[in-house]
C-alpha positions in Angstrom: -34.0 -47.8 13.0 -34.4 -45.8 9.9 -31.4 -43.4 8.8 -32.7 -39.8 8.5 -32.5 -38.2 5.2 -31.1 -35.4 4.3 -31.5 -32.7 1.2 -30.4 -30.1 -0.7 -31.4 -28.5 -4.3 -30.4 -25.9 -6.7 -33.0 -23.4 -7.3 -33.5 -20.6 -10.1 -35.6 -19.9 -13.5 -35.3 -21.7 -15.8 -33.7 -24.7 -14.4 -33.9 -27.6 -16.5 -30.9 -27.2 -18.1 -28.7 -27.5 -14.1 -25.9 -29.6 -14.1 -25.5 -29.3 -9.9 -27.7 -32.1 -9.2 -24.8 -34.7 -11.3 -22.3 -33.1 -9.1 -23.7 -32.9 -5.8 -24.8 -36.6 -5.6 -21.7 -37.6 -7.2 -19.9 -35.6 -4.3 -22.4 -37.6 -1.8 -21.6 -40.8 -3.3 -18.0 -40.2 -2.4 -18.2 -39.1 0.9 -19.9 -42.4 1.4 -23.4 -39.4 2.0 -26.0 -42.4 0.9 -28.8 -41.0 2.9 -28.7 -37.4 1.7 -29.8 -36.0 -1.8 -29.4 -33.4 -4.4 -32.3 -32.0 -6.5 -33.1 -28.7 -8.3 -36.3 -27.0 -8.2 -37.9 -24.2 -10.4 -38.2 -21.0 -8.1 -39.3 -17.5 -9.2 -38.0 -14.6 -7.4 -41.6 -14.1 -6.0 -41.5 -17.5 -4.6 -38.9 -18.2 -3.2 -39.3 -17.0 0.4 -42.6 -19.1 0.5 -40.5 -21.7 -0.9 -37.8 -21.8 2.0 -40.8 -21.0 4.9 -42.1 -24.6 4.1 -39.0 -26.6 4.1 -38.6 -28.9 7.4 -35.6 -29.7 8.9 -34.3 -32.1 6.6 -32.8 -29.3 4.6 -29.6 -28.8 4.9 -28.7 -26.4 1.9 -29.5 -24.8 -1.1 -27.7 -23.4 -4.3 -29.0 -20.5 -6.1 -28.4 -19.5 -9.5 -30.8 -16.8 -12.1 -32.5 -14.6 -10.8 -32.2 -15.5 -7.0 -28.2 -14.7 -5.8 -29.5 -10.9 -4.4 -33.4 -11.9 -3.6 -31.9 -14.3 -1.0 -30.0 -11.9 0.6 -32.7 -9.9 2.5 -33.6 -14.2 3.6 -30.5 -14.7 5.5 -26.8 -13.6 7.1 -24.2 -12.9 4.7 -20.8 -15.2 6.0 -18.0 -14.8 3.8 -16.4 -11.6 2.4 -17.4 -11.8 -1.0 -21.3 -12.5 -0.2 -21.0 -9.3 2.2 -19.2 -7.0 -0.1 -20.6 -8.1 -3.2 -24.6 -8.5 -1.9 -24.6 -11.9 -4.4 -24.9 -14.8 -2.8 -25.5 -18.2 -4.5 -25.2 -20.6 -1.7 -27.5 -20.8 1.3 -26.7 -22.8 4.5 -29.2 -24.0 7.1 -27.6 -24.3 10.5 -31.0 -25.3 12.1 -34.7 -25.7 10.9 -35.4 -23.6 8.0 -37.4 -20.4 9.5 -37.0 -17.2 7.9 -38.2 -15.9 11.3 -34.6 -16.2 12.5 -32.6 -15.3 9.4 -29.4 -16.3 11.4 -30.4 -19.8 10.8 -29.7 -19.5 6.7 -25.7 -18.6 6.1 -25.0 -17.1 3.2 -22.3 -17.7 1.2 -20.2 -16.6 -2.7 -18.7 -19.9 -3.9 -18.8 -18.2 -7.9 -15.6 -16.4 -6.9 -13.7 -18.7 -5.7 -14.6 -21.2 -8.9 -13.7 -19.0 -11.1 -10.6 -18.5 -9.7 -9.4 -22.4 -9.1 -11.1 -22.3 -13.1 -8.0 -20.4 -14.2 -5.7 -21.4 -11.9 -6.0 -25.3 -12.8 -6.0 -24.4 -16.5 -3.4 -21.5 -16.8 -1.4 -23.3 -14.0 2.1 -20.7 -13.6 1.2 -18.9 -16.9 -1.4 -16.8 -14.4 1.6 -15.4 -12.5 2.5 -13.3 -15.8 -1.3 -12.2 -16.4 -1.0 -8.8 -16.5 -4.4 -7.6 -18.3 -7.9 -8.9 -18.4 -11.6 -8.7 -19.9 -14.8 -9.2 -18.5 -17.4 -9.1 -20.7 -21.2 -8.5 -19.3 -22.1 -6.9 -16.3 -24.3 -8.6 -14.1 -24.0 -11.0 -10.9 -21.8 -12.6 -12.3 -19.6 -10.0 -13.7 -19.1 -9.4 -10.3 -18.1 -12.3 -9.3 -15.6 -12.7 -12.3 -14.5 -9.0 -11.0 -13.6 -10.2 -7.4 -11.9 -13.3 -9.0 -9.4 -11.0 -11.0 -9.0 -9.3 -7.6 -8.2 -12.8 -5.7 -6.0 -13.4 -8.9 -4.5 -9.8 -8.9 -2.5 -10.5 -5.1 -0.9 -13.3 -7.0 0.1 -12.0 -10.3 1.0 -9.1 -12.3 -2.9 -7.9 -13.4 -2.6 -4.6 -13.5 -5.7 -3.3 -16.0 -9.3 -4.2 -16.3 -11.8 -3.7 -19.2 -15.5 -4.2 -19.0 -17.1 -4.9 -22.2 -20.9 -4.3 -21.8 -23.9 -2.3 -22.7 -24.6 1.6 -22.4 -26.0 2.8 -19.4 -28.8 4.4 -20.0 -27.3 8.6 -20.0 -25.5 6.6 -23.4 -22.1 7.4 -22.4 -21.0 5.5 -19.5 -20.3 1.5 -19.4 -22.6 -0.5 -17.2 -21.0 -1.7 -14.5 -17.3 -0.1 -14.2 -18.4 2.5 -11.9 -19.2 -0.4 -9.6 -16.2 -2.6 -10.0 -14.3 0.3 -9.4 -15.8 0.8 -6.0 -15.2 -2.6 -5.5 -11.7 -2.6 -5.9 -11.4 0.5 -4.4 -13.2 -1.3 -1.2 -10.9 -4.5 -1.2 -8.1 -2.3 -1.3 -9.6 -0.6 1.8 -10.5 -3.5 3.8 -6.8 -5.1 2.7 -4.5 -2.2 3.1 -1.9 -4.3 2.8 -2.9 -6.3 -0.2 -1.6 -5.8 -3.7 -3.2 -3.0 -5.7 -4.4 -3.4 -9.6 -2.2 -0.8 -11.1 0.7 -0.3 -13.5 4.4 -1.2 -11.3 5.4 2.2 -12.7 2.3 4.4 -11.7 3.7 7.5 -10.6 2.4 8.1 -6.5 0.8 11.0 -7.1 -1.7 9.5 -10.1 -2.3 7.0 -8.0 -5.2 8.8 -6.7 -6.5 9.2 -9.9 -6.3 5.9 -11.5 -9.0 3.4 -12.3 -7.8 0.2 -12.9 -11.2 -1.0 -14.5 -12.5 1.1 -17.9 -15.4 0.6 -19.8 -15.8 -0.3 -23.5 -19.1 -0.3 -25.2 -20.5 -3.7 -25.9 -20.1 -3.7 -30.0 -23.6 -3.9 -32.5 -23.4 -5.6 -35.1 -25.6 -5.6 -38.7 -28.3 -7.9 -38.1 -27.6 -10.1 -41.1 -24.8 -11.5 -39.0 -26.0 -12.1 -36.1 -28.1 -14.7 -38.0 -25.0 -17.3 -37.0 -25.9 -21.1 -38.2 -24.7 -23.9 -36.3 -21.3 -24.3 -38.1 -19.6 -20.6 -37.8 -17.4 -21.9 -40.3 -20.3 -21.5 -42.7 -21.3 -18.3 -42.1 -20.3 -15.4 -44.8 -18.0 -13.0 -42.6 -16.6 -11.2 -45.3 -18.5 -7.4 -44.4 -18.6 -8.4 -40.2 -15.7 -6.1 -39.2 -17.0 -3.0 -41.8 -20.7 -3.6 -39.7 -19.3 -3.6 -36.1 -20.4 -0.6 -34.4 -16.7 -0.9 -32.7 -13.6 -2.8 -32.8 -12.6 -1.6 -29.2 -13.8 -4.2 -27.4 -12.3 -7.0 -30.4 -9.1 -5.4 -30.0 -8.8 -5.2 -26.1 -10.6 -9.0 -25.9 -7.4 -10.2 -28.8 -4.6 -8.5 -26.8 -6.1 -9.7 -23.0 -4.2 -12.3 -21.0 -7.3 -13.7 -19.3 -11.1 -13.0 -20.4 -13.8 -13.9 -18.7 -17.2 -14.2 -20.4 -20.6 -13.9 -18.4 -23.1 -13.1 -20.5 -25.9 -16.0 -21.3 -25.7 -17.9 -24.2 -25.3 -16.4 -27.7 -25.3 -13.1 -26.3 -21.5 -12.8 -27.5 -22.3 -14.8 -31.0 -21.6 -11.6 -32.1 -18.1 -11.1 -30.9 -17.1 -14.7 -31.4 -17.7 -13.8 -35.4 -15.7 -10.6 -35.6 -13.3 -12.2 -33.4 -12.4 -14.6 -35.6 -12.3 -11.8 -38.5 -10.5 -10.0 -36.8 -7.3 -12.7 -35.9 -7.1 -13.5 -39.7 -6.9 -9.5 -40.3 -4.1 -9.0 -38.1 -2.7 -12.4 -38.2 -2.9 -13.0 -34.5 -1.7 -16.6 -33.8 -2.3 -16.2 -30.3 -5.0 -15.7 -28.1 -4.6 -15.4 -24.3 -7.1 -17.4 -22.1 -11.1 -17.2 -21.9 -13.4 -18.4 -19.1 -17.2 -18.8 -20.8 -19.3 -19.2 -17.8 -21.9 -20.7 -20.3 -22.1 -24.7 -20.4 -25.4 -25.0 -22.2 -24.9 -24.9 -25.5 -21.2 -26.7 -24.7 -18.8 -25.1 -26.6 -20.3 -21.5 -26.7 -19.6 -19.8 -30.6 -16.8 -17.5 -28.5 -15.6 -20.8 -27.2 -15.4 -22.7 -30.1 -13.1 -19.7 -32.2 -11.1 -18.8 -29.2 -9.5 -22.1 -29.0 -8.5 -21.8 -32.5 -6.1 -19.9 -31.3 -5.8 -19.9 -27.3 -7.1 -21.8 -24.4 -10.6 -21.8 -23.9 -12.4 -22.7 -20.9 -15.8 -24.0 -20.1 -17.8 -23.1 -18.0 -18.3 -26.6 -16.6 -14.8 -25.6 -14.6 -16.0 -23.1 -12.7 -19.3 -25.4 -11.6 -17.0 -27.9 -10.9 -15.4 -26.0 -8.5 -17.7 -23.7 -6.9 -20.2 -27.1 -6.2 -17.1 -28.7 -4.3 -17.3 -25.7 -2.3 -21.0 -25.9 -1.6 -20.3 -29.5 -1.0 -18.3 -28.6 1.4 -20.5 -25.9 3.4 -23.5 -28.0 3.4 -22.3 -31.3 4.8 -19.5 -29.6 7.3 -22.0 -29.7 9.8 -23.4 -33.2 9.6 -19.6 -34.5 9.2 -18.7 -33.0 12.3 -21.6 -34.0 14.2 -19.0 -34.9 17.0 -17.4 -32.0 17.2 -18.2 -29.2 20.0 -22.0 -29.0 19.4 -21.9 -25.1 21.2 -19.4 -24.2 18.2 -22.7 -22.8 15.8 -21.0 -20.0 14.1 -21.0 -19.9 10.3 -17.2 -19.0 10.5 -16.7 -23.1 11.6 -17.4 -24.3 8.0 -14.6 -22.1 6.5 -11.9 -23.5 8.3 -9.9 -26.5 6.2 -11.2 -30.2 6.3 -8.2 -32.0 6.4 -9.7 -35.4 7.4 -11.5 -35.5 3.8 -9.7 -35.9 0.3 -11.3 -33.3 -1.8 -9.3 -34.0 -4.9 -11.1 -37.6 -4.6 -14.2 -35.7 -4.4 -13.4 -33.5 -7.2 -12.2 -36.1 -9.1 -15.6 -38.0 -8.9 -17.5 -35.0 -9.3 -15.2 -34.4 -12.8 -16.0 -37.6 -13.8 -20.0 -37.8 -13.3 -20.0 -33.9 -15.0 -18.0 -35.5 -18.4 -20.5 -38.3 -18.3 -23.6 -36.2 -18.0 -22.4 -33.7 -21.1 
């Protein structure tokens, strides 16, 4: 008798560049998965509900990165807190037949958040329990997931401010996207009464009302003729960049952050990398806290490559690493415990631990295929 096979595939546009496929099969490898596979398929926005009506039941999941995590929200059910508050979603689970005339069958789920925390936490290790500020800069999907990350982070540590560092909107006075992440805090701490707040320990109780832990700082312009950046920053003649720079707000709160967490795509922050690293040798900063570049492709980003001049610098290869264990995880639960309860079909099920499978064995292999493939 021939063994079924099973699939999965990243989708988004473009999507040449996708790691996921290297981490997923590695992940299938280890779990001793030989008869399921892992590819990535370019899907517009337009597309992709045509795309997900003509899959057969030998699909068992799907990642979604740019510009799908909202469009495939209207496709399915939301089943984790951070897809439901957040409307992103960039993991989709089928729990029968894909059929988008039932959305029940397609779970929803945010496994960005989540990497982005374990990102930090494996890097920074205890040093995140002293965090007390932090900058995100962009304002997108992402952004928000990087926002809910500093909130996971927050009930742990002492992360008290948040700056946004991002473009006008378009009245030219207020900061995309802070209006919005305060909202979101302001929700978490609604839903979580009891959870820890983002504020100052000190915070008088009758300001409390009034204060916003997230502000907005206007994403800095710089003179074209910098912006030019070659290859090797090191080359570059930096000698007018601060004088140009529209602002040295967001340098200065990016410099005196404890955690920063870049989303935009790559070379957006070119810009800041180059007064950055101005701007250290101008005040003699020796020490830089610790940055998150979502961006793997190019590998280092320009910010990454002057941040760990003077601090840590992370990868964005982290936080795939960690959210694809996660879809890992959701995608297979159900054909791993194919002899549990079979009536047991809520989406709930594939959040509770797997204790009967190593994941750091998993991760590990995962880790190892990733270096290879970079």
């Amino acid at each position: 008798m021939v063994e079924k096979c099973y699939n999965c595939a990243v989708l988004g546009n473009p999507i040449s560049h996708s790691l996921s496929p290297v981490l997923h099969n590695a992940a299938y490898k280890a779990l001793g998965l030989n008869n399921w596979h892992y590819g990535k398929e370019k899907v517009s926005e337009e597309d992709l509900k045509d795309f997900i009506a003509n899959l057969d039941d030998s699909w068992k999941g799907l990642s979604l990165t740019m510009p799908l995590k909202k469009t495939i929200m209207s496709l399915g059910v939301a089943c984790d807190y951070w897809s439901k508050t957040l409307g992103v979603a960039n993991t989709a689970v089928f729990s029968k037949k894909p059929c988008l005339e039932n959305p029940e069958t397609i779970e929803l789920c945010n496994t960005d958040v989540n990497g982005i925390v374990m990102a930090l936490m494996h890097s920074l290790k205890s040093q995140i329990l002293n965090a007390k500020s932090a900058v995100i800069i962009g304002s997108g999907n992402t952004a928000s997931s990087a926002m809910a990350a500093l909130i996971e982070i927050a009930q742990g540590s002492k992360l008290s401010k948040i700056s946004v560092v991002a473009r006008l909107q378009s009245d030219g006075k207020t900061v995309k996207g802070v209006s919005r992440f305060n909202d979101l805090v302001d929700k978490h701490n609604s839903d979580f009464p009891n959870s820890r707040r983002i504020e100052p320990s000190n915070l008088y109780l009758k300001n409390k009302r009034d204060y916003k832990p997230v502000c907005g700082i206007e994403f800095p312009t710089i003179d074209p003729e910098f912006i030019k950046i070659s290859q090797d920053i090191e080359k570059c003649d930096k000698s007018h960049i601060l004088e140009s720079i529209s602002s040295l707000d967001a340098i200065e709160a990016i410099a005196n952050a404890d955690i920063v967490i870049s989303t935009v795509p790559a070379h957006i922050a070119d810009g800041l990398a180059l007064a950055l690293c101005e701007y250290c040798k101008e005040k003699s900063i020796k020490h830089l806290g610790a940055l998150l570049d979502v961006v793997y492709d190019p590998r280092p980003s320009q910010i990454l490559k002057v941040w760990r001049k003077y601090g840590m610098g992370i990868g964005g290869e982290e936080m795939l690493l960690y959210q694809a264990l996660d879809q890992v995880k959701l995608m297979t639960f159900e054909y791993r415990h194919s002899s549990d309860d079979p009536s047991d079909d809520s989406c709930t099920n594939k959040h509770q631990s797997d204790k009967a499978t190593d994941y750091d064995y998993i991760r590990s292999c995962m880790e190892k295929a990733l270096q290879e493939a970079l």
